[in-house]
N, C-alpha and C positions, 0 to 999 in steps of 0.2 A: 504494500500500500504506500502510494507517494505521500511525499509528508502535506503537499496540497489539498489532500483528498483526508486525513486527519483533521484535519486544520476546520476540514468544511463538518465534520462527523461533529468535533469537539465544538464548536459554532449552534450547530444545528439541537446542541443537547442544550445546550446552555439554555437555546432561545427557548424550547421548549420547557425548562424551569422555572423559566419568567413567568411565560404564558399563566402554567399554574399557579406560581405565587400571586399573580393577577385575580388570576376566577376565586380561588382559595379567600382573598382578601372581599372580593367580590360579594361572594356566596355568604362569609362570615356577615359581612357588614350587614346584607339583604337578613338575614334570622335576629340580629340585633334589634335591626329597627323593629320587626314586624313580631318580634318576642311576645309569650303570652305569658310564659315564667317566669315564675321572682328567683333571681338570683342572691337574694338579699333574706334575712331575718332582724328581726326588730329583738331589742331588750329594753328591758324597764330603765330608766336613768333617771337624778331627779336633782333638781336645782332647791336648795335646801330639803325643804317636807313636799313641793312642788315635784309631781311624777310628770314625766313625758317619757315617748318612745323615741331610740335610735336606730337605725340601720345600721347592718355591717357595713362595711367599706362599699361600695363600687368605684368603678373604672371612674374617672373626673368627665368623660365625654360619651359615658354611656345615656344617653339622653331617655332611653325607652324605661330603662330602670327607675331610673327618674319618676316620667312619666304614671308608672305601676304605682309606684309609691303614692303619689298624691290620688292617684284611683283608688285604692285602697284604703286611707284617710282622707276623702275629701273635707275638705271644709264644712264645718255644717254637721257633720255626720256625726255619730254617736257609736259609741261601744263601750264593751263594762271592762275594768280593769279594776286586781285585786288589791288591796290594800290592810295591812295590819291594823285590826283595831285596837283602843288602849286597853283590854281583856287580852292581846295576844293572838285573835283567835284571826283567822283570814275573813273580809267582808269584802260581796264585789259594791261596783258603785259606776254609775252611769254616768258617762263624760261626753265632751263636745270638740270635736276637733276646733280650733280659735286660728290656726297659723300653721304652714309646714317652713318651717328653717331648713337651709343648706350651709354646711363647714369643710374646708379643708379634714383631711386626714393626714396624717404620718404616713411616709416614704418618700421625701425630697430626693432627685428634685421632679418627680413624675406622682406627686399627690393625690390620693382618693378622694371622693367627695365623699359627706355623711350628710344622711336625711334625717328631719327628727319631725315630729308631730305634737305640739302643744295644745293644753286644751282649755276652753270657755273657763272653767272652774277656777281657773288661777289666774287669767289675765290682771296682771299691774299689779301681784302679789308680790312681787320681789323691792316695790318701790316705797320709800326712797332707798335706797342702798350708795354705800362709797367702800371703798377699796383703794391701799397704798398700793404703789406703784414706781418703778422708777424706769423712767422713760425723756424723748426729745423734748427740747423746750424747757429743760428745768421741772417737769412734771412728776408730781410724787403721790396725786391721788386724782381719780376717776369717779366724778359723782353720777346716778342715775336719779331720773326720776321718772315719771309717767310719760313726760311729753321731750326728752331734752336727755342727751352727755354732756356732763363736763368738765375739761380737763383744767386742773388747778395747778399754782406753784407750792413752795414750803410757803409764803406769805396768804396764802389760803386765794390769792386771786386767778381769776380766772383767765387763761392760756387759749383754749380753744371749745368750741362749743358746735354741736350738732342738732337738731332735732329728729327723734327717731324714723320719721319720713323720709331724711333723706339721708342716712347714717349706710356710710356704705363701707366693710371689713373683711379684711384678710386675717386670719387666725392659723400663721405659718410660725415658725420659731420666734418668732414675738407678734401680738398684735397692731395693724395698722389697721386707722380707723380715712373716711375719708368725711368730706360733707360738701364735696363740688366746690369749695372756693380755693381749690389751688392748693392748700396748706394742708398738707396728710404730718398727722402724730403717730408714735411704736410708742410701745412699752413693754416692757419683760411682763410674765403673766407665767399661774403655773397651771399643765396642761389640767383641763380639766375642774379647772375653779368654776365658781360662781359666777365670776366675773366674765370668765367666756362663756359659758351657755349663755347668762343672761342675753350678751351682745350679736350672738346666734341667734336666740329666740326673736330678739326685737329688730337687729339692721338687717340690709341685704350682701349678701357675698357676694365680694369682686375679689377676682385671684390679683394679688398685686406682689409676691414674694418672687416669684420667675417666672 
């Protein structure tokens, strides 16, 4: 065999593994979108005595997964979840879906999304709440309240400020916060506080870390 005629063999295989990395990519993406299964399980989580649900991880760009999830708790919707009563004993109890939140997950620099589902019962239970902090700007505490963030100095004055409408956060190895006027605050946070569900529960997630 001429080395020409390799050449076109070795060529011809190649192209041919493309082709299927193509349809393979294809064919996957077509079953994503058009998914009927949950890829995902929910556990109980709770932001002080406040319960909500979480999802496992998914993909950041599995949009369908997504999708199930808020079908599954729609807004509005109702389902019983169980709770310890002060006797100990398990009571269930009738809730309302109020909000579905989106968060980063762990594994930089290709980050999961988490879904969470809060419900009617507790809205604006968490407020007012503050929380130290050391973060940009000279910032050492994070106040909440119903309608409002705000970031303070050590002289208790006020740095920067958001309204939850338009509070917009990344929760990647520190949080940033944004609020549309150009001036984005971080602060160190430890995973899993108050202080990040809180900011999950109430702003909207923008990937801003990579």
């Amino acid at each position: 065999m001429s080395d020409d005629t390799g050449i076109l063999i070795f060529l011809g295989v190649g192209v041919l593994v493309l082709i299927g990395i193509v349809v393979f990519g294809v064919l996957s993406s077509r079953r994503k979108k058009n998914a009927t299964t949950r890829t995902w399980t929910v556990r109980t989580d709770w932001i002080g005595e406040q319960p909500f649900l979480a999802s496992t991880d998914l993909a950041a760009d599995d949009k369908r997964q997504q999708e199930l999830f808020r079908q599954t708790y729609p807004i509005g919707g109702s389902l019983t979840i169980t709770e310890i009563d002060e006797s100990g004993e398990p009571a269930p109890h009738e809730v309302h879906v109020s909000r579905i939140g989106q968060s980063l997950r762990a594994g930089w620099p290709q980050a999961k999304r988490g879904m969470t589902a809060y419900f009617r019962e507790w809205e604006n239970s968490e407020f007012p709440a503050s929380f130290r902090v050391k973060g940009s700007d000279k910032i050492v505490e994070i106040a909440m309240d119903a309608q409002d963030v705000t970031a303070r100095d050590a002289a208790g004055a006020s740095v920067w400020t958001s309204p939850w409408t338009t509070l917009l956060f990344s929760n990647g190895p520190d949080i940033v916060l944004a609020n549309g006027s150009g001036k984005n605050i971080r602060f160190e946070y430890t995973n899993g506080s108050d202080l990040e569900e809180i900011v999950i529960k109430y702003g909207t997630l923008k990937q801003m870390h990579f």
